[in-house]
TORKOL-4160 file (C-alpha; in steps of 0.2 Angstrom, whole numbers, padded with zeros to 4 digits, m for minus):
365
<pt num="1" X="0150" Y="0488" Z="m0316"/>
<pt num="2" X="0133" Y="0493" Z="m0319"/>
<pt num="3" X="0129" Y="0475" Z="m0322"/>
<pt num="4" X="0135" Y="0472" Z="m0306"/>
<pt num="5" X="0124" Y="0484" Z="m0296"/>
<pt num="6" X="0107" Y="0478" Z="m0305"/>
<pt num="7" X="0112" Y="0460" Z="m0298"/>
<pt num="8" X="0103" Y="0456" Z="m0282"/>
<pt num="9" X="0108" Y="0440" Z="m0272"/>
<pt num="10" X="0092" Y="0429" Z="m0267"/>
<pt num="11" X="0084" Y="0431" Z="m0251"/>
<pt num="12" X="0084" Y="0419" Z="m0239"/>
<pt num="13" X="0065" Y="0420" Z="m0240"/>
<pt num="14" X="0065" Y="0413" Z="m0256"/>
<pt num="15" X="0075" Y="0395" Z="m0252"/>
<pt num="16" X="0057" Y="0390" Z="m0242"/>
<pt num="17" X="0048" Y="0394" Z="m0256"/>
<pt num="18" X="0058" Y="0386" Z="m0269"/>
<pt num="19" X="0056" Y="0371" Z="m0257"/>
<pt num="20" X="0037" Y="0373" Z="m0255"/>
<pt num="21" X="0035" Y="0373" Z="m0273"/>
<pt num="22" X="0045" Y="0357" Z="m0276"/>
<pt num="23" X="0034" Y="0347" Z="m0262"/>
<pt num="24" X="0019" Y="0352" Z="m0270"/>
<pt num="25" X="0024" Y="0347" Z="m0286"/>
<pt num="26" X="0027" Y="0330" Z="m0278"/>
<pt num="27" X="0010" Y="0330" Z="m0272"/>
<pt num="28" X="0005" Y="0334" Z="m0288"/>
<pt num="29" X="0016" Y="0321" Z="m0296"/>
<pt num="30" X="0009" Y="0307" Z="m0281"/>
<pt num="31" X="m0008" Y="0312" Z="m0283"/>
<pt num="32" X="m0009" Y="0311" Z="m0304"/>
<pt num="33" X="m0002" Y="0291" Z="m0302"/>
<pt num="34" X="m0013" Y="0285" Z="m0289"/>
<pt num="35" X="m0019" Y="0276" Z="m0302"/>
<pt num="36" X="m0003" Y="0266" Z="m0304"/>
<pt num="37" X="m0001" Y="0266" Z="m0284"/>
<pt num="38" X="m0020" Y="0257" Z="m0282"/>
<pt num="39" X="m0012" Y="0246" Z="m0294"/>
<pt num="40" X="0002" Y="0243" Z="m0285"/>
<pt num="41" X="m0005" Y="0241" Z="m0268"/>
<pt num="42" X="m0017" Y="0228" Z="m0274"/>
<pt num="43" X="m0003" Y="0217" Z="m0282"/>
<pt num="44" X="0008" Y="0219" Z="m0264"/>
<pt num="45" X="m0009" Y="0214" Z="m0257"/>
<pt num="46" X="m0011" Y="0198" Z="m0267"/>
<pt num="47" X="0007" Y="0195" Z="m0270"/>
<pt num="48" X="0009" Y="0197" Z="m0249"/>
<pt num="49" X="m0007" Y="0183" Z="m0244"/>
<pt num="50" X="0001" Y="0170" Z="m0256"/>
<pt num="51" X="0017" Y="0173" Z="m0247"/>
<pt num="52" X="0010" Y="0172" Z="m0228"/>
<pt num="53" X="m0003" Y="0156" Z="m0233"/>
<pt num="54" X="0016" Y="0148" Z="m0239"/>
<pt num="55" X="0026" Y="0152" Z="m0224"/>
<pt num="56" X="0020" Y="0137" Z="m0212"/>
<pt num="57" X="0015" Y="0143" Z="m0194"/>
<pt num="58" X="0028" Y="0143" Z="m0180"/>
<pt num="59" X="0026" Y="0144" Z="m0164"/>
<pt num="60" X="0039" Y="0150" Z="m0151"/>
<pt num="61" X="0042" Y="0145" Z="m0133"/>
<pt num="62" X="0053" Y="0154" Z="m0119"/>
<pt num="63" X="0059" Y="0148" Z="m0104"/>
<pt num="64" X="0068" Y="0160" Z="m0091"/>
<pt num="65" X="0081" Y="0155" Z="m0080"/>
<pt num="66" X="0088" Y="0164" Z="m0064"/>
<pt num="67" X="0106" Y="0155" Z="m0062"/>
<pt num="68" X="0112" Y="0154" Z="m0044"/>
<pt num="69" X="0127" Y="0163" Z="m0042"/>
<pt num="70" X="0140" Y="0153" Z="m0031"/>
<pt num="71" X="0148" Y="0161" Z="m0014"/>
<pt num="72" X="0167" Y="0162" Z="m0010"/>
<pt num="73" X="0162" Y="0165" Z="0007"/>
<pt num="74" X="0170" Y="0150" Z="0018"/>
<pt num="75" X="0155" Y="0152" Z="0031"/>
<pt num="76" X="0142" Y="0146" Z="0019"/>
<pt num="77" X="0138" Y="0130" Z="0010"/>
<pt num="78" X="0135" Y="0112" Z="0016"/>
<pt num="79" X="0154" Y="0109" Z="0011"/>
<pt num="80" X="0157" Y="0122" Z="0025"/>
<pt num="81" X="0145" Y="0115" Z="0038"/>
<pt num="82" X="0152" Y="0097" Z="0037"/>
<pt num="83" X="0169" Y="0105" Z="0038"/>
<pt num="84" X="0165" Y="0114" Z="0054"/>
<pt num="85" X="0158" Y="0098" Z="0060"/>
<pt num="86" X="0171" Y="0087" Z="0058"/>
<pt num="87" X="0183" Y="0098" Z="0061"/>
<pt num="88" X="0192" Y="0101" Z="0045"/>
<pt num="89" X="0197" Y="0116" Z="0034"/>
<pt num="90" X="0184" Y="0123" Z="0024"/>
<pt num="91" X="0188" Y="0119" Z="0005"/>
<pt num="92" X="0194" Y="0135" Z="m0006"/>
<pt num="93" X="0181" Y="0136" Z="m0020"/>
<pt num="94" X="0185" Y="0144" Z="m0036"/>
<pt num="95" X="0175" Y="0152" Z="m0051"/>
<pt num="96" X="0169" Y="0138" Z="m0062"/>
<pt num="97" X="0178" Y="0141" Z="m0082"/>
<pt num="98" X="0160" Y="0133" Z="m0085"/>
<pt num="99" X="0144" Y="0139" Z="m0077"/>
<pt num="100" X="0125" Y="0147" Z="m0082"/>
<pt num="101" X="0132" Y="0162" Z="m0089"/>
<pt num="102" X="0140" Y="0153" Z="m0103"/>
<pt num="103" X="0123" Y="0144" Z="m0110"/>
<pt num="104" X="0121" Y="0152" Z="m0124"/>
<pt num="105" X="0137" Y="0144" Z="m0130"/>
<pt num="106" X="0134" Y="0127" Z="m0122"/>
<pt num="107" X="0117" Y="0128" Z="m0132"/>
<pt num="108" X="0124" Y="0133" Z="m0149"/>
<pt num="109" X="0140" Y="0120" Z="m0146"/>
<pt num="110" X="0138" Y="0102" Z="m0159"/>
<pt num="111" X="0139" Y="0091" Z="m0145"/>
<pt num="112" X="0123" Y="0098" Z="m0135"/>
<pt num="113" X="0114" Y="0099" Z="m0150"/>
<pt num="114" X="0119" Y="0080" Z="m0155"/>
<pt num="115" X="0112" Y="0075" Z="m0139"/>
<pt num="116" X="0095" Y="0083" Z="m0141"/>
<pt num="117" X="0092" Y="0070" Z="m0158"/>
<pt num="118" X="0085" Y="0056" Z="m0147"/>
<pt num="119" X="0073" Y="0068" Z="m0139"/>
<pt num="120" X="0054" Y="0060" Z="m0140"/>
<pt num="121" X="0041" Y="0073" Z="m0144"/>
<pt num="122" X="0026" Y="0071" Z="m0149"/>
<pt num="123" X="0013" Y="0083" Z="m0161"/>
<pt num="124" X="m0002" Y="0092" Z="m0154"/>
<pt num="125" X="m0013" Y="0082" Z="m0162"/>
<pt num="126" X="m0005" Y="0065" Z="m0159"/>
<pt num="127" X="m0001" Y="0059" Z="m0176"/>
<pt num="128" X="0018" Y="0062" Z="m0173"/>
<pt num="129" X="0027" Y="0053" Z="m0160"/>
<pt num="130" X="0046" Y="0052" Z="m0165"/>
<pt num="131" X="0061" Y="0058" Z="m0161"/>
<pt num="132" X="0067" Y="0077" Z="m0163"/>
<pt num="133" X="0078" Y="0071" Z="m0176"/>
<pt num="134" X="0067" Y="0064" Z="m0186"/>
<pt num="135" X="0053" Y="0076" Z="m0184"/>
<pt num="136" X="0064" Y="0090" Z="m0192"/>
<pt num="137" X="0061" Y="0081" Z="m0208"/>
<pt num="138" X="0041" Y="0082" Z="m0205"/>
<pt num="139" X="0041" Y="0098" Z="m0205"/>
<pt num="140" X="0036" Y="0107" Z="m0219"/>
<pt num="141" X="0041" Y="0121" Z="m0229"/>
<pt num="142" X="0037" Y="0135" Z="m0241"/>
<pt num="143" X="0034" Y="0129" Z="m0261"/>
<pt num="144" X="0047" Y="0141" Z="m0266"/>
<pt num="145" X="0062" Y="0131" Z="m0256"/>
<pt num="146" X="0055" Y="0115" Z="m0266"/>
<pt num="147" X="0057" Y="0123" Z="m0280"/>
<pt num="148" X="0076" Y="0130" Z="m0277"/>
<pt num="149" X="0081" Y="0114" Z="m0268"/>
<pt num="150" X="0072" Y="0101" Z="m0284"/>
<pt num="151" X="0091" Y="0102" Z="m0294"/>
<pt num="152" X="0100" Y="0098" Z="m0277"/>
<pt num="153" X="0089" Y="0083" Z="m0273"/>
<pt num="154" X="0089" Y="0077" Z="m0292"/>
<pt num="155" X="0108" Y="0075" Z="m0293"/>
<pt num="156" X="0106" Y="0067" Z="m0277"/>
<pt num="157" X="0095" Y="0056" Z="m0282"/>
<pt num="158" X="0107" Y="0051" Z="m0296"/>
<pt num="159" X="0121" Y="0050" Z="m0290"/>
<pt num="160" X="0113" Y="0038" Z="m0277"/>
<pt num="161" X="0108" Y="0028" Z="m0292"/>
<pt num="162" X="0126" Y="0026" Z="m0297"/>
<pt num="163" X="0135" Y="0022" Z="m0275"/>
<pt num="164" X="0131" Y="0007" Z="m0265"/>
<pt num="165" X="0120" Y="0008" Z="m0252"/>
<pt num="166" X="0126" Y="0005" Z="m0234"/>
<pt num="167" X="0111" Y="0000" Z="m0222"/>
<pt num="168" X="0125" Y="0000" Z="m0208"/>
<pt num="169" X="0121" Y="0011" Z="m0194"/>
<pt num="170" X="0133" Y="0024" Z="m0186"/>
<pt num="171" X="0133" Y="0032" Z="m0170"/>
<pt num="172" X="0136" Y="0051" Z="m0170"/>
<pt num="173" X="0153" Y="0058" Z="m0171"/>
<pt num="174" X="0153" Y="0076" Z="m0166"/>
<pt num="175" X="0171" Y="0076" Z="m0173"/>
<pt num="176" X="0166" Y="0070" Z="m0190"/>
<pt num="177" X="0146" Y="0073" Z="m0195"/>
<pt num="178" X="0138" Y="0069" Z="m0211"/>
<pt num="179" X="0130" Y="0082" Z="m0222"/>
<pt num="180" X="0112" Y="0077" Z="m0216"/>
<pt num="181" X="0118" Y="0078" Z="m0199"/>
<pt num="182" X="0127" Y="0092" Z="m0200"/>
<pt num="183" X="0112" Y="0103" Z="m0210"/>
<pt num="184" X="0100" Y="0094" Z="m0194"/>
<pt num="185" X="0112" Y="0102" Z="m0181"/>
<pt num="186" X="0113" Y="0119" Z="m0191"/>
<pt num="187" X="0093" Y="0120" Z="m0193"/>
<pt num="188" X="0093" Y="0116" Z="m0172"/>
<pt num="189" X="0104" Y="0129" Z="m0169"/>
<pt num="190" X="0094" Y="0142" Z="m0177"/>
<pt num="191" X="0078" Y="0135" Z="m0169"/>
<pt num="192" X="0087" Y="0135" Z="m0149"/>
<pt num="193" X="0092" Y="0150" Z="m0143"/>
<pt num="194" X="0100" Y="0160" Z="m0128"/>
<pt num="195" X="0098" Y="0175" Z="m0121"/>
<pt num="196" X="0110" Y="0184" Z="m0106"/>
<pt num="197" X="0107" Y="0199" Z="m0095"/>
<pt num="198" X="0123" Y="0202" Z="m0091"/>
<pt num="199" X="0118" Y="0214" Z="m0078"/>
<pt num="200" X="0106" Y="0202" Z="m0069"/>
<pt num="201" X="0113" Y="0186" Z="m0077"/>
<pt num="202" X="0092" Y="0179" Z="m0082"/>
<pt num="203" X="0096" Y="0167" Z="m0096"/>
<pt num="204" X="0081" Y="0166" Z="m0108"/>
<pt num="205" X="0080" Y="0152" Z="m0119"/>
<pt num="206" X="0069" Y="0151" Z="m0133"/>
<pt num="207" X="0063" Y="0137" Z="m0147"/>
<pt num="208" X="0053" Y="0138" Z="m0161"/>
<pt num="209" X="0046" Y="0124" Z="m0172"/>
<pt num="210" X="0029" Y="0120" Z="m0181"/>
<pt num="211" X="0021" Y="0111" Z="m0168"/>
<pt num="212" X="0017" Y="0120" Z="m0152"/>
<pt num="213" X="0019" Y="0104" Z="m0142"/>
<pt num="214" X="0034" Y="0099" Z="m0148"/>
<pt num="215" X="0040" Y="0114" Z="m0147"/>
<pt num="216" X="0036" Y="0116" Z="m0127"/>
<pt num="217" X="0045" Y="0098" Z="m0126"/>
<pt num="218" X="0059" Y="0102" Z="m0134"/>
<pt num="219" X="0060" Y="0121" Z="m0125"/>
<pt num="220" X="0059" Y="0110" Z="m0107"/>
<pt num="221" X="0071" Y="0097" Z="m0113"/>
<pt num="222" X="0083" Y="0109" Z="m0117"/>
<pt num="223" X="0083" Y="0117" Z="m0101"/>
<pt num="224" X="0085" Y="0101" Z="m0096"/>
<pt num="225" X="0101" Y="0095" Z="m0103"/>
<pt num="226" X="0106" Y="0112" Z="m0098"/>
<pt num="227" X="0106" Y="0111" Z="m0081"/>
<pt num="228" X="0112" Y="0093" Z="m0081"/>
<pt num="229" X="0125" Y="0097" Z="m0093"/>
<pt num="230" X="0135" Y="0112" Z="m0081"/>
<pt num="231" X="0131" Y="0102" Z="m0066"/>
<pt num="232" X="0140" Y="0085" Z="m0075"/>
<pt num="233" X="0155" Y="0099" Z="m0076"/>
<pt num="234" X="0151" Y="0106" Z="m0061"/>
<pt num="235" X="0153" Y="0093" Z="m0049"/>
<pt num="236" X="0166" Y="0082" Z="m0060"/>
<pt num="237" X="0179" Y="0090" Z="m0050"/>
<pt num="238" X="0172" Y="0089" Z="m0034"/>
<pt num="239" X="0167" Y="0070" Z="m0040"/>
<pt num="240" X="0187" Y="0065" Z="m0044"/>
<pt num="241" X="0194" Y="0071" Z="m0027"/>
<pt num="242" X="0180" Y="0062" Z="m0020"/>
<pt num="243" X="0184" Y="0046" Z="m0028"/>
<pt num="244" X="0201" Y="0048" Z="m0022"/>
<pt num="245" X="0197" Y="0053" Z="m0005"/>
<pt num="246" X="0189" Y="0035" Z="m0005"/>
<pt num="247" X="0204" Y="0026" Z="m0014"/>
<pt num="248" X="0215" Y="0034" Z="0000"/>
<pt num="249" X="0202" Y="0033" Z="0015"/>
<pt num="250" X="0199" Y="0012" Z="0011"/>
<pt num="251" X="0221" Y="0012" Z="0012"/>
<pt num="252" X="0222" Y="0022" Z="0029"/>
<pt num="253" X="0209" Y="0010" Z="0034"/>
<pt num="254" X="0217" Y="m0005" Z="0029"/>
<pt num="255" X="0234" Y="0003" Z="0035"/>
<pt num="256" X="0224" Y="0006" Z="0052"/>
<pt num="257" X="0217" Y="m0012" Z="0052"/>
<pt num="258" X="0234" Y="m0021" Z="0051"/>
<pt num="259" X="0244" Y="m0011" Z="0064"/>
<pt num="260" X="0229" Y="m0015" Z="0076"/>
<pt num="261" X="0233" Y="m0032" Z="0072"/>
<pt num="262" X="0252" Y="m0032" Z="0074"/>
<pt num="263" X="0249" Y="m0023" Z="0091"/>
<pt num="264" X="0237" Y="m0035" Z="0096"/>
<pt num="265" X="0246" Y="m0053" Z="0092"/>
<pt num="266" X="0263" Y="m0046" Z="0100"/>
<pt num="267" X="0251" Y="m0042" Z="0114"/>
<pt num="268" X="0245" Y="m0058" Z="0116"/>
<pt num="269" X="0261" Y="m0067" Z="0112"/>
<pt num="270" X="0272" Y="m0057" Z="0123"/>
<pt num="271" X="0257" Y="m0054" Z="0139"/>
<pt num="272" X="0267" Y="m0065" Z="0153"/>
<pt num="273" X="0284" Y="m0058" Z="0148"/>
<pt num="274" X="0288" Y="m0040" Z="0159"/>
<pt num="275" X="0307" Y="m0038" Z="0149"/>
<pt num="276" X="0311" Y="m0017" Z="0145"/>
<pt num="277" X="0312" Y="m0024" Z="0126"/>
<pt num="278" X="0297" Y="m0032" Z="0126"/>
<pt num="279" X="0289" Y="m0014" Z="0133"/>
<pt num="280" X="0297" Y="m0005" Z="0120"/>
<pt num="281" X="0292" Y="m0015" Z="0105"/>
<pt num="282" X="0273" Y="m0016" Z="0114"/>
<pt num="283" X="0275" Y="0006" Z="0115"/>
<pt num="284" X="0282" Y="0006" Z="0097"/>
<pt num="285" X="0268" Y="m0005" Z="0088"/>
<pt num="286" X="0255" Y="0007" Z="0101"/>
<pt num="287" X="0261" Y="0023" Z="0092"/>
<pt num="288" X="0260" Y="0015" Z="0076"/>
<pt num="289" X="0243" Y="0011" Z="0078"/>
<pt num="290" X="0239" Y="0027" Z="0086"/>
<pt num="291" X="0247" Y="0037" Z="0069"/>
<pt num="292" X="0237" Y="0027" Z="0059"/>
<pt num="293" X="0221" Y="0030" Z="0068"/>
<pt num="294" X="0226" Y="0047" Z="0065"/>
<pt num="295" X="0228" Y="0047" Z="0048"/>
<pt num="296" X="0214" Y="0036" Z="0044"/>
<pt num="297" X="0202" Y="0049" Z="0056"/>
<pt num="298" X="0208" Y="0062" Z="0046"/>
<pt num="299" X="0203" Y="0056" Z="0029"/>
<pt num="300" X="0188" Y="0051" Z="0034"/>
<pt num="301" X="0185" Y="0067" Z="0037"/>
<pt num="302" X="0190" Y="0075" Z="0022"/>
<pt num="303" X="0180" Y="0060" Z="0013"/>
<pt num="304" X="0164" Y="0068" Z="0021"/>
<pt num="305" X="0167" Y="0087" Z="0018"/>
<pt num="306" X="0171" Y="0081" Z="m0003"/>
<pt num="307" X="0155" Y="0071" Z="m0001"/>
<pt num="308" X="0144" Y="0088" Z="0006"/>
<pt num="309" X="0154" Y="0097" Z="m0010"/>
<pt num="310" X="0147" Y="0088" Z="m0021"/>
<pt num="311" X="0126" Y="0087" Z="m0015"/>
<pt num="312" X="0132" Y="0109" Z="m0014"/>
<pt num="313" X="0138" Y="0110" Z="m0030"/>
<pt num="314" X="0122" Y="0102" Z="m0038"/>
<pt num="315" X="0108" Y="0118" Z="m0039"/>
<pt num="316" X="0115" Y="0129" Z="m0054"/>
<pt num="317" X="0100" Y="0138" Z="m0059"/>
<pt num="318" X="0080" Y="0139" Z="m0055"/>
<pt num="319" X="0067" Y="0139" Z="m0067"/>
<pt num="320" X="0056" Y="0157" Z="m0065"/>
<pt num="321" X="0045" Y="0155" Z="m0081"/>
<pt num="322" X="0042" Y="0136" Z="m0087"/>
<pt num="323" X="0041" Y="0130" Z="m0105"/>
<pt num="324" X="0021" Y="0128" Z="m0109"/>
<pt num="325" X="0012" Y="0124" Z="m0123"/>
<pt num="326" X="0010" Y="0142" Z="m0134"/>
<pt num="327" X="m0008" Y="0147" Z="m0140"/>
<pt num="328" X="m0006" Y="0158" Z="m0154"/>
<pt num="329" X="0009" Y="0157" Z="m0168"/>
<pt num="330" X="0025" Y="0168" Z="m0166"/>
<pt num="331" X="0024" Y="0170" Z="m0186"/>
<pt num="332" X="0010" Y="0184" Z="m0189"/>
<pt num="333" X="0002" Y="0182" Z="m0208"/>
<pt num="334" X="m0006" Y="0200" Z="m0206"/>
<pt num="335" X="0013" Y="0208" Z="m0205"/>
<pt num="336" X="0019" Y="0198" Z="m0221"/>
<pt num="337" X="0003" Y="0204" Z="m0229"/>
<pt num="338" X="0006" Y="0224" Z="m0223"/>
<pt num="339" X="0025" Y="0224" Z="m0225"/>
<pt num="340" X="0021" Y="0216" Z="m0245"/>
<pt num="341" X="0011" Y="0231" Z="m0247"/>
<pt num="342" X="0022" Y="0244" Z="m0237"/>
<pt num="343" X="0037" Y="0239" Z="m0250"/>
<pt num="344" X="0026" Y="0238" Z="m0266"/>
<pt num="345" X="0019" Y="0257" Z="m0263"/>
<pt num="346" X="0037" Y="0262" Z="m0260"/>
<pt num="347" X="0045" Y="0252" Z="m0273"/>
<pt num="348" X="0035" Y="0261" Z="m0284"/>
<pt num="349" X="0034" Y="0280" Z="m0278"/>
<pt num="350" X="0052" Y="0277" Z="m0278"/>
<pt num="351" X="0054" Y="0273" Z="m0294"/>
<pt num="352" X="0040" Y="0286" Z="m0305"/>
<pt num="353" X="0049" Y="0299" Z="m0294"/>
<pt num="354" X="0065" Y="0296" Z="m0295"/>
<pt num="355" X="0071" Y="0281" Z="m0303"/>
<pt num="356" X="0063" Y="0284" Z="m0317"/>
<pt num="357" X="0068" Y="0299" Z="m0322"/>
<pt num="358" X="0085" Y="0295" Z="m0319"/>
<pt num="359" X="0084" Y="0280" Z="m0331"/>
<pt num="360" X="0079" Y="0294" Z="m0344"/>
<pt num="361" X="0090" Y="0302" Z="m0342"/>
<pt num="362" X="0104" Y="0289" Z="m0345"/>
<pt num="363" X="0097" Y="0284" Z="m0360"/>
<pt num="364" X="0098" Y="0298" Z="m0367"/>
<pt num="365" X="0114" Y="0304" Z="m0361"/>
């Protein structure tokens, strides 16, 4: 019991004070191996320029893009003007399952990135003017990939010894690529991407590529495609019932023609002739050229309003900022050479503070 009462609990005063100790023996600890950390500095220096003079420049160009949203309103449109004109009802339109809020999809999908391979760009500096697909292989890439990727190409290379060799050209099968192709259409689909603001809907699209031309060529290309590729889908609808608004108008019209003719030969045949038959046959072959003119009038006038829904459904996005030709590189070499630095003083304050003693003390647990 008398034990007991000479215990004293520790103050709270003294928890800070344990602690203040503890951080100044880390200083102490940090400022006895600055020795070490100048050494280490200097080798994430060296280690950090070799990796940033490997990395080849890239250069990254955005385009933004301000999709027109369409209205359900049946007072708007030039669809709805011709209607108005001519007289007919106002065609229903319906949310497109395709439109500009989906690019980033449409951009990532293998059949618009196939279609980008017989883009023509052309370098800077003029020395290369080729195809996008071919210019992927022009570019260049860091020695430590040729190193990892020199197995790969030798067992290539004989195995290619050993096959036959086919100098028969394919066209591209989106449903069946080739490994080449498909590694070209995964490199493209890291190099183009898309953006969304779903609260504004601005698409942005970026590029980014080696060359700053042929990346601003690509970037503008893309957009593009783009436009043409939702308009295609767009207006495909509005192009079909089109096409058979004109099959059906040239048959009312042909329909129209003949019973003008009938009327006019009984007419003719039957002009002297004053009998009640003869009037009612005249008055039966005048209302069926009269229905016919109806019919053919009226599709005529449907013909027109599909023909105004197509020229309507064509704008799908304007371009705010254009694709130009970047000045500087996206790739900064001074933030390889700092973040090299950054992890080589950590790495190794980390380990004489912590991980090493730790280590110790497993060995000799």
């Amino acid at each position: 019991m008398e034990e007991n009462k000479n215990y004293t609990s520790p103050t709270p005063a003294s928890i800070p004070e344990e602690q203040e100790i503890d951080l100044m023996d880390l200083l102490r600890k940090v400022i006895a191996m600055r020795k070490t950390l100048y050494k280490a500095v200097g080798i994430g220096l060296v280690v950090g320029i070799i990796i940033a003079f490997s990395i080849p420049r890239q250069y990254t160009v955005s385009v933004t893009l301000a999709p027109e949203m369409g209205s359900d309103s049946k007072s708007s449109g030039l669809a709805s003007m011709a209607a108005s004109f001519l007289g007919a009802g106002s065609m229903s339109s319906s949310p497109d399952a395709l439109n500009a809020t989906l690019s980033s999809e449409i951009v990532s999908s293998t059949p618009f990135l196939l279609e980008l391979f017989d883009t023509r760009v052309k370098s800077l500096d003029g020395e290369v003017d080729t195809t996008l697909v071919a210019y992927l292989d022009e570019q260049s890439s860091p020695w430590w990939s040729l190193i990892l990727g020199a197995p790969g190409k030798a067992i290539g290379a004989i195995k290619g010894l050993f096959s036959e060799k086919t100098d028969t050209a394919t066209a591209l099968n989106p449903f069946q690529l080739t490994k080449e192709e498909n590694k070209k259409v995964e490199t493209l689909r890291k190099t183009i991407q898309a953006n969304i603001d779903k609260k504004t809907g601005i698409t942005t699209l970026s590029v980014t590529l080696q060359d700053p031309k042929v990346t601003a060529m690509v970037a503008d290309s893309v957009v593009a495609k783009l436009q043409q590729y939702i308009i295609n889908y767009r207006i495909a609808k509005a192009k079909e019932d089109c096409a058979y608004l004109e099959q059906l108008y040239q048959e009312r019209r042909q329909e129209y023609y003949d019973a003008q003719q009938r009327y006019a030969r009984y007419v003719d045949a039957n002009k002297s002739l004053v009998l009640q038959s003869v009037r009612t046959e005249q008055e039966r072959l005048q209302n069926d050229m009269n229905l016919a003119f109806q019919v053919y009038s009226q599709v005529a006038q449907q013909l027109q309003v599909a023909r105004a829904k197509i020229q309507e459904e064509k704008p799908v996005f304007a371009v705010v900022e254009p694709a130009t030709v970047p000045l500087k590189a996206s790739n900064s070499r001074k933030m390889v050479v700092i973040g090299m630095v950054f992890l080589a003083l950590v790495g190794t304050l980390g380990w004489k503070l912590f991980g090493a003693p730790l280590w110790q003390q497993f060995k000799n647990s």
